[in-house]
Residue frames as qw, qx, qy, qz and C-alpha x, y, z in Angstrom:
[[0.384, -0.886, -0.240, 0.104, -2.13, 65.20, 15.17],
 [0.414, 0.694, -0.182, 0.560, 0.50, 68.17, 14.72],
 [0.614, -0.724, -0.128, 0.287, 2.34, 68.32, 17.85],
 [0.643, 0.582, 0.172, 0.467, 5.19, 71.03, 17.72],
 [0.473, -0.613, -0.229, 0.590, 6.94, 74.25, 19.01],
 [0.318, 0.839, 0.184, 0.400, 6.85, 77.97, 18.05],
 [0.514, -0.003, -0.139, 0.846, 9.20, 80.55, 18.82],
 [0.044, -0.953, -0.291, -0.063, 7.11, 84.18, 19.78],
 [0.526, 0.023, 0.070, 0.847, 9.31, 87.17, 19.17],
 [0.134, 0.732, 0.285, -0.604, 8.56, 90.95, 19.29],
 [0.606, 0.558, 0.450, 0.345, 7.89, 91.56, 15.42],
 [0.030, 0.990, -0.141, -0.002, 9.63, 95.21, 15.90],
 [0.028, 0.783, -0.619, 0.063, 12.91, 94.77, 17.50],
 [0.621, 0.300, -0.721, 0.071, 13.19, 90.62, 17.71],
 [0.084, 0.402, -0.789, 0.458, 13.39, 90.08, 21.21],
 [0.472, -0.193, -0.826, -0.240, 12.46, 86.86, 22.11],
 [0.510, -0.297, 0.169, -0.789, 9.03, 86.51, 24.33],
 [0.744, -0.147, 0.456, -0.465, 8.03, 82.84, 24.78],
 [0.186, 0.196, -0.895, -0.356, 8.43, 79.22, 23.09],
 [0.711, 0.105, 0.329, -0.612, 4.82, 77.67, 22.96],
 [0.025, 0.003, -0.978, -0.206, 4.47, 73.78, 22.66],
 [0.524, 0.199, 0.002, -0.828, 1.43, 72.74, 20.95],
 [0.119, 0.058, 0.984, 0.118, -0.46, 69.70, 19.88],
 [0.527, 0.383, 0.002, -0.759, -3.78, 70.23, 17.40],
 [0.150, 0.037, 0.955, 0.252, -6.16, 68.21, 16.10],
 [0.485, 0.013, -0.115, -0.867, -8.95, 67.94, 13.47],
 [0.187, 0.058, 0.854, -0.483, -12.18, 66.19, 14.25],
 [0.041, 0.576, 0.776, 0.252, -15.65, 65.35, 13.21],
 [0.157, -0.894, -0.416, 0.058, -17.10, 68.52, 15.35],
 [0.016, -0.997, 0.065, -0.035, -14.36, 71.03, 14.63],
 [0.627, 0.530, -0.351, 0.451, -10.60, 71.46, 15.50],
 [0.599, -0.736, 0.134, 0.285, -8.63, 71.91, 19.78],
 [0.489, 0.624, -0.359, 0.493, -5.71, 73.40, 19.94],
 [0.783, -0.608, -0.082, 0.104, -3.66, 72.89, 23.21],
 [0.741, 0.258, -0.236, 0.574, -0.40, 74.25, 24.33],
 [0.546, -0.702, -0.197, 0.413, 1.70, 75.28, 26.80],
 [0.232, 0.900, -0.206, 0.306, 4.06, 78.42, 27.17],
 [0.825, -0.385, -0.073, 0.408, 7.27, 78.85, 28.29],
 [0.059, 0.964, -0.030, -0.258, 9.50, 81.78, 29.10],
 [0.648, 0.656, -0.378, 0.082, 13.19, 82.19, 27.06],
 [0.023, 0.535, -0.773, 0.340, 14.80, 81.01, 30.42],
 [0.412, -0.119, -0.903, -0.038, 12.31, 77.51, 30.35],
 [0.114, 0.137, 0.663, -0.728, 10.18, 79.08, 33.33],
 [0.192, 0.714, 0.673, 0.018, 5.71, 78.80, 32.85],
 [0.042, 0.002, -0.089, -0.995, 4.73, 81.60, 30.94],
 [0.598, 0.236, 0.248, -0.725, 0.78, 80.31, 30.32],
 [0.366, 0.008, 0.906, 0.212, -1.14, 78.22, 28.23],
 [0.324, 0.255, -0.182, -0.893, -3.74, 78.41, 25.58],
 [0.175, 0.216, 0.960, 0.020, -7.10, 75.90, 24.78],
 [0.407, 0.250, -0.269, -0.837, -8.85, 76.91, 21.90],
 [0.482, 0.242, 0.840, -0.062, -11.77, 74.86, 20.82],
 [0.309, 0.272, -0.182, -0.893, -13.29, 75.72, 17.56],
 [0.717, 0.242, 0.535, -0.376, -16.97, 74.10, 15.90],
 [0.591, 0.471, 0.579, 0.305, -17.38, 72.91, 12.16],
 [0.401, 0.805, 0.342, 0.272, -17.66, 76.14, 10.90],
 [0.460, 0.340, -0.199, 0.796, -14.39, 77.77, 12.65],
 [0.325, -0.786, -0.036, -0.524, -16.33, 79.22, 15.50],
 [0.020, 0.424, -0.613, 0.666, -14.74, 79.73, 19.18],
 [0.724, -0.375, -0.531, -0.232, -16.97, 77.12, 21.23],
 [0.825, -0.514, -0.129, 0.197, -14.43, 77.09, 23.75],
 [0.315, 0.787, -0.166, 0.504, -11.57, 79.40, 25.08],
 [0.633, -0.752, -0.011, 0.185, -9.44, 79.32, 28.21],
 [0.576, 0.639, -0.235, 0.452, -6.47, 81.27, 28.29],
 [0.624, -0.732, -0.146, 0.231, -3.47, 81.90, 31.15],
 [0.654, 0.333, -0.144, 0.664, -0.93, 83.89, 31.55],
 [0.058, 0.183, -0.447, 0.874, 0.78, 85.61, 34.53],
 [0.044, 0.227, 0.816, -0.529, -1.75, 84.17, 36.65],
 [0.334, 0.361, -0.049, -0.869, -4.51, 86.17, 34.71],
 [0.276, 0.189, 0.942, 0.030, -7.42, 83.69, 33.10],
 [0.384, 0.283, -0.122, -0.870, -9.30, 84.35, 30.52],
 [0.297, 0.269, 0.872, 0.282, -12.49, 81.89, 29.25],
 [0.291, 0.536, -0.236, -0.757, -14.47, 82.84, 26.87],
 [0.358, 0.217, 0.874, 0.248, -16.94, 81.42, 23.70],
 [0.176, -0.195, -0.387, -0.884, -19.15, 82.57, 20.93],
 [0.126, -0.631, -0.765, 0.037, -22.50, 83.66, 22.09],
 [0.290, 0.855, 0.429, -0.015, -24.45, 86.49, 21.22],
 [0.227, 0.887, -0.396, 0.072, -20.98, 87.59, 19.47],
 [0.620, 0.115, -0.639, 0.439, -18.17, 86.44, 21.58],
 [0.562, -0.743, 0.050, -0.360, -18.61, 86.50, 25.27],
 [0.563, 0.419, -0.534, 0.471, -15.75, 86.10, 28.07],
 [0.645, -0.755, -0.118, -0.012, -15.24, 86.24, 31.71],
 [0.589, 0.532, -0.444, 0.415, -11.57, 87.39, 32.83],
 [0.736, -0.641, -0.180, 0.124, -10.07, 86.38, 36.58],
 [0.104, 0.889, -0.391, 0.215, -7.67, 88.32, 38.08],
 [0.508, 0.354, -0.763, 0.184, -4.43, 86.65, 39.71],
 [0.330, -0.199, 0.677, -0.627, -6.33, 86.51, 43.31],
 [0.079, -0.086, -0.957, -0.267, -8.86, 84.68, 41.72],
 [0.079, 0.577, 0.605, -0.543, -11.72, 86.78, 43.66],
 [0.376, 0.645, 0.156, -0.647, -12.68, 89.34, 40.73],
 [0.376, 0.385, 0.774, 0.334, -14.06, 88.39, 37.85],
 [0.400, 0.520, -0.030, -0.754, -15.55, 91.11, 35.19],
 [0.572, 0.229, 0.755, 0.224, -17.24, 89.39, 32.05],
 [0.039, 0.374, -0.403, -0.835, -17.27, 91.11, 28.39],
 [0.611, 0.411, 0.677, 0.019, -19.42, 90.96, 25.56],
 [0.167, -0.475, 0.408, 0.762, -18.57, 91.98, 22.23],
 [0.759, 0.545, 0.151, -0.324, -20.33, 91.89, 18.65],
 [0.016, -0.627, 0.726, 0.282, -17.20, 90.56, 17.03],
 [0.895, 0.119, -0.156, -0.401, -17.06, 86.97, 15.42],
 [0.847, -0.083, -0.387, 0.354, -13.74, 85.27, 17.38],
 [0.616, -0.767, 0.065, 0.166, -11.16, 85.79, 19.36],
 [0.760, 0.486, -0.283, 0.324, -7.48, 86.67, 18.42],
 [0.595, -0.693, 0.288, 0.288, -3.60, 87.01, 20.77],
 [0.293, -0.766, 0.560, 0.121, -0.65, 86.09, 20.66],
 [0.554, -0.130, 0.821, -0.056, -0.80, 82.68, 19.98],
 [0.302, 0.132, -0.720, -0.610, -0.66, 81.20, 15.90],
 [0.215, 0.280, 0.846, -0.400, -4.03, 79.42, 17.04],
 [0.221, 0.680, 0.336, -0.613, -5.93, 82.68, 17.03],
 [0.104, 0.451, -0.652, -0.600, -4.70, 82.50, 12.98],
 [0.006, 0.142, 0.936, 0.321, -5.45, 79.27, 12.06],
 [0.070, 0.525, 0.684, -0.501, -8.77, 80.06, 13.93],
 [0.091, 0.667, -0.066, -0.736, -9.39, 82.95, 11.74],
 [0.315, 0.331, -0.637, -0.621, -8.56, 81.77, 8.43],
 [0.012, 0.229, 0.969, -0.096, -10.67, 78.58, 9.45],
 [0.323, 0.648, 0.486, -0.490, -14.05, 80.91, 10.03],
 [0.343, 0.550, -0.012, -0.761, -13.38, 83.10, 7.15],
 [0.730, 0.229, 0.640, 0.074, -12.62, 80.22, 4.48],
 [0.450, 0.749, -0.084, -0.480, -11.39, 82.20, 1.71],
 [0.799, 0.112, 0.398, 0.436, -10.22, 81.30, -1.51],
 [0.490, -0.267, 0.193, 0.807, -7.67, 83.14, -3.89],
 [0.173, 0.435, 0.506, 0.725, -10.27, 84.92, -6.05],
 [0.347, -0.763, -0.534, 0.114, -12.45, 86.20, -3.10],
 [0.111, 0.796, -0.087, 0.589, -12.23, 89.93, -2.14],
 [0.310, 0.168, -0.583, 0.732, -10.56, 91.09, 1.35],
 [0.544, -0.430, -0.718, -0.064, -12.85, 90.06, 3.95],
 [0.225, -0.549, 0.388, -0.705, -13.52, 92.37, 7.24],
 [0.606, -0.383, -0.692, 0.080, -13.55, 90.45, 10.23],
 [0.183, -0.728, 0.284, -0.597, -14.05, 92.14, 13.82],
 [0.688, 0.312, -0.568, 0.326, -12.08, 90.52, 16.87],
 [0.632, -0.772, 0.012, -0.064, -11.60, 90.35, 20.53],
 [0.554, 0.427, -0.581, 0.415, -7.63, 90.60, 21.07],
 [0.708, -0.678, -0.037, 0.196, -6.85, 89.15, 24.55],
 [0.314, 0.732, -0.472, 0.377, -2.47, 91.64, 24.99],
 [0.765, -0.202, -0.400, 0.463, -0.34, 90.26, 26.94],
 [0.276, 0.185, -0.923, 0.195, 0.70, 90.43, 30.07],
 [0.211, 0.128, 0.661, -0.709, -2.53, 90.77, 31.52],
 [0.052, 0.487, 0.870, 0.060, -5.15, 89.41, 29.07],
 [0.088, 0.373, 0.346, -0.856, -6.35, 92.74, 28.56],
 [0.511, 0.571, 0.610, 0.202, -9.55, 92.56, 26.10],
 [0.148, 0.525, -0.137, -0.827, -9.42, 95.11, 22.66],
 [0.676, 0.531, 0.483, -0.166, -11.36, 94.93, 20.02],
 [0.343, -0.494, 0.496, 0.626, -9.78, 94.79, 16.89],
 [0.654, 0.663, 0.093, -0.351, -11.14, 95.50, 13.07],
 [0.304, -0.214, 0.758, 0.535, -8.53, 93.12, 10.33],
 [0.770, 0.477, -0.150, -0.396, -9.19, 92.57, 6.81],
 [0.421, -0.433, 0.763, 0.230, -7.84, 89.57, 5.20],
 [0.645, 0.606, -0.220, -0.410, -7.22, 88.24, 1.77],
 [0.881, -0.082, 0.447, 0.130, -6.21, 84.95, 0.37],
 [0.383, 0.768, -0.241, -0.453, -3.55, 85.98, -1.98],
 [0.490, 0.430, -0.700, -0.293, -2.27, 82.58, -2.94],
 [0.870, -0.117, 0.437, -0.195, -2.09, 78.84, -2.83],
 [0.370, 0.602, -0.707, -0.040, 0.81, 76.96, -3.56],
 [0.978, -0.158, 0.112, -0.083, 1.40, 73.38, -3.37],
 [0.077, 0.774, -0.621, 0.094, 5.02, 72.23, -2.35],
 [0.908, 0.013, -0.417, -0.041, 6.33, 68.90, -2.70],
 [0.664, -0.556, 0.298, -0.401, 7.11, 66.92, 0.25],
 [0.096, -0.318, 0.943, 0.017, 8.94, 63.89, 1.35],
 [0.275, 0.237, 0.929, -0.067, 5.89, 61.72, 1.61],
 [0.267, 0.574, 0.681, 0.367, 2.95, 64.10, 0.02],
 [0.157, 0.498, 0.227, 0.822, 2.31, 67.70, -1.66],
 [0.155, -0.490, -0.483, 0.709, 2.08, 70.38, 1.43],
 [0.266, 0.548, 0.437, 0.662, -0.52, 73.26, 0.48],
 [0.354, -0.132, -0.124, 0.918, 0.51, 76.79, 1.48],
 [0.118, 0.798, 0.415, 0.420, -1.84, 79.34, 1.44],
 [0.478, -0.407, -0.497, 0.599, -0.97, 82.90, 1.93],
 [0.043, -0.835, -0.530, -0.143, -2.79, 85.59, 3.37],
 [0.210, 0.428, 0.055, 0.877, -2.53, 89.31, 3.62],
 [0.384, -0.630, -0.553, 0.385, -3.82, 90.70, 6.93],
 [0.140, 0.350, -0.059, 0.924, -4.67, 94.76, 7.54],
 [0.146, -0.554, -0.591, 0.569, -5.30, 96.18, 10.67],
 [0.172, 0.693, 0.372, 0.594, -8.03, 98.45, 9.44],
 [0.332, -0.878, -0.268, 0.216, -7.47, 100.91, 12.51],
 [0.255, -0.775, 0.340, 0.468, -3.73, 101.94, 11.49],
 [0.584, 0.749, -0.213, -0.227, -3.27, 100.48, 7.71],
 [0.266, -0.591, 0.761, 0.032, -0.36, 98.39, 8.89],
 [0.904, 0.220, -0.156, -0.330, -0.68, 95.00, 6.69],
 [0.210, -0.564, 0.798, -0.044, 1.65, 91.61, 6.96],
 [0.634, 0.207, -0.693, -0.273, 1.84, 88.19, 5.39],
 [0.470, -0.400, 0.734, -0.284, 0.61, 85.27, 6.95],
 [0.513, 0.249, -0.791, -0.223, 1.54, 81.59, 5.70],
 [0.713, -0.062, 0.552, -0.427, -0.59, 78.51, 6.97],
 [0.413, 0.247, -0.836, -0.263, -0.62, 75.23, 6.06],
 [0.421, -0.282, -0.862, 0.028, -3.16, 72.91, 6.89],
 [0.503, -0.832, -0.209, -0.102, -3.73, 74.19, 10.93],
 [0.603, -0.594, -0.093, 0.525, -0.17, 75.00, 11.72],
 [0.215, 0.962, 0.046, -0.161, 1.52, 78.17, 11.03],
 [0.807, 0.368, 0.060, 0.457, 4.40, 78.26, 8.71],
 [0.325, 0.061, -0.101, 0.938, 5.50, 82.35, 9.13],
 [0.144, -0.798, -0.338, -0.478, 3.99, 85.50, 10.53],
 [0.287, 0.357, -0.496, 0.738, 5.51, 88.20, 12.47],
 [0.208, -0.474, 0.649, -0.558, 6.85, 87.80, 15.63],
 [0.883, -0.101, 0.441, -0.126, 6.06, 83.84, 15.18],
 [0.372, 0.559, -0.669, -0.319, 8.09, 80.89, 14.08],
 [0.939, -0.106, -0.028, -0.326, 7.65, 77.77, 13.40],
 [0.074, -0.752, 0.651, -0.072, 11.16, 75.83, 14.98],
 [0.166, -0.141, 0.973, -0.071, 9.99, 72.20, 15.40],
 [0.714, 0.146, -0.071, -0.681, 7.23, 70.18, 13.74],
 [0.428, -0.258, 0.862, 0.083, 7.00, 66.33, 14.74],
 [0.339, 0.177, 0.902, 0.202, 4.14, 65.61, 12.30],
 [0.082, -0.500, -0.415, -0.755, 2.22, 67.32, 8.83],
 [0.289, 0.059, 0.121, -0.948, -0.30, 69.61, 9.29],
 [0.324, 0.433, 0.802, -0.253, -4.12, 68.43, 9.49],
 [0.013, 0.174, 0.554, 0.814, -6.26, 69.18, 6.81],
 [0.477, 0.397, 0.394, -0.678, -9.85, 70.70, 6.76],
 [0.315, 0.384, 0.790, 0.360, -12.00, 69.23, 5.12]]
């Protein structure tokens, strides 16, 4: 079970946004992610509880932050319900889309987990729900993504394999490397990976 801590950074100018402890684990029926947030002065920032099924789908979704709740699961697309900080309105979304993506290196693994690509495969379209901070606002979001390598790095105890992908937001052309390993996220902007007590899980 990868338990661990990321650094979140604006990916423009650097300036740090949040340190998010995490603890993930795979499973006969899929993969949880769990983890908490915290601002750069140690204060709650939110949390994040991603469930996903065998086949990388969103079964299960609760997100917080600044008092603002979002849950959310796949069904007939992705469907969602978001609570405001009084806790009295509620508005619920439905999208044709096939996950969910944020802030949070989760909404990655989560991603490269549905599409499954491998390094010969063509650049995949996927369509998204993005929950922005600071208010959980839903957008829909159109990425492509390509598996441009796999690399296998040796390890103290046994060969780590790296695979990394090429993301483009097809609304503005903007593209960017993300590295994954296993279920945790190695690099990708405005995330780092600062503390890792144990490997990465494998998919089978």
């Amino acid at each position: 079970m990868p338990r661990g801590r990321y650094s979140l950074h604006d990916p423009h100018d650097h300036t740090p946004l949040a340190e998010e402890h995490f603890h993930c684990a795979t499973g006969p029926s899929g993969w949880r992610y769990v983890s908490q947030l915290t601002t750069p002065s140690g204060d709650h920032h939110g949390s994040v509880d991603l469930t996903l099924d065998e086949l990388g789908r969103p079964i299960r979704l609760e997100i917080n932050a600044a008092a603002w709740q979002v849950r959310g699961a796949a069904l007939d697309g992705v469907t969602w319900v978001r609570t405001d900080p009084t806790g009295i309105e509620a508005t619920e979304g439905n999208v044709r889309a096939h996950a969910f993506t944020g802030t949070s290196p989760a909404f990655l693994v989560a991603t490269a987990r549905l599409l499954r690509l491998t390094p010969s495969a063509a650049a995949t379209r996927v369509r998204l729900v993005a929950f922005t901070d600071p208010v959980l606002a839903p957008r829909t979001v159109d990425q492509s993504w390509s598996l441009l390598k796999r690399e296998a790095h040796a390890t103290d105890s046994a060969p780590l394999t790296v695979d990394e992908y090429q993301v483009t937001d097809l609304d503005t052309g903007e593209q960017h490397a993300v590295h994954i390993a296993g279920d945790v996220v190695l690099a990708a902007p405005g995330i780092e990976l600062e503390d890792l007590e144990s490997p990465p899980s494998t998919f089978t």
